[in-house]
C-alpha positions in Angstrom: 158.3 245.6 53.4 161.6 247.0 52.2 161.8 244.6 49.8 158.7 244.9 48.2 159.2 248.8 48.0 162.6 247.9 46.5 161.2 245.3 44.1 158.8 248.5 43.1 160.8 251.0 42.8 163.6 249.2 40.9 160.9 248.8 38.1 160.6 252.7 37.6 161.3 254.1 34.2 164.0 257.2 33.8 162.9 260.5 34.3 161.7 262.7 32.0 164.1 265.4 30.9 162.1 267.9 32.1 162.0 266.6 35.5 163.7 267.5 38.5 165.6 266.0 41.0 164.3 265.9 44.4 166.8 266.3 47.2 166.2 265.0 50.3 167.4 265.6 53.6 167.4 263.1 56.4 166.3 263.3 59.8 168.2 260.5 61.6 170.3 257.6 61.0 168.8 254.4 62.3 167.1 251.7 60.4 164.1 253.5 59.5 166.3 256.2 57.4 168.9 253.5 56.2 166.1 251.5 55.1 164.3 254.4 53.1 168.0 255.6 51.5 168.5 252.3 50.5 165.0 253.0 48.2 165.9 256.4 47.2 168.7 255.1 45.3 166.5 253.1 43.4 164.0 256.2 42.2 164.9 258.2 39.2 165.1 261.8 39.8 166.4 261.6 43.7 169.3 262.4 45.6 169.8 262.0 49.1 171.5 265.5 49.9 172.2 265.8 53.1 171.7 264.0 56.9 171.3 265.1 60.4 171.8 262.8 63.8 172.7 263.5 67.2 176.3 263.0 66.4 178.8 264.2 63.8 180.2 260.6 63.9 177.0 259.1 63.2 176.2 261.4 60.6 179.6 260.9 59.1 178.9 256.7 59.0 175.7 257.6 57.6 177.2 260.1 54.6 179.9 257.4 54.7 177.7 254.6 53.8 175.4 256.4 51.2 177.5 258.7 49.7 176.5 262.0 51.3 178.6 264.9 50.8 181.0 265.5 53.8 180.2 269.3 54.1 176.2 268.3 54.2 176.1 265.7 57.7 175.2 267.4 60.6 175.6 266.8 64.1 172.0 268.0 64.8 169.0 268.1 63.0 168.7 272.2 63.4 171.5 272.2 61.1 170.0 270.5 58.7 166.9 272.6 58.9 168.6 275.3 58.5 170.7 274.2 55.3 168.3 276.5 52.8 170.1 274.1 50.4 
């Protein structure tokens, strides 16, 4: 199914200039999340901003893997629900 989302969203045109980006948090770090980052980066106007898990080193291979800021992967998800950012 991942690669037929892929295929999809791979075909989307650039954003308009007027549009903006949508930042997305993410709840977890398993396949489910990796899976749905790896489309995210294919989506114009989207930018994976920050991550939670249940442990600063798996956020950190998360953030590590798809670019996430090191100040924005938290070691629980009440952290990232807190980040008003």
């Amino acid at each position: 199914m991942a690669a037929a989302v892929t295929a999809a969203a791979s075909s989307s045109v650039s954003p308009a200039p007027t549009e903006r980006t949508i930042r997305w948090g993410i709840c977890g770090t398993g396949t489910i999340a990796s899976d749905f980052v790896t489309v995210l980066k294919h989506l114009p106007a989207t930018e994976v901003a920050a991550v939670g898990s249940r442990s600063q080193a798996s956020a950190d291979r998360f953030g590590d893997r798809f670019g996430v800021a090191a100040g924005k992967r938290y070691a629980n998800y009440a952290a990232l629900a807190a980040d008003a950012s």
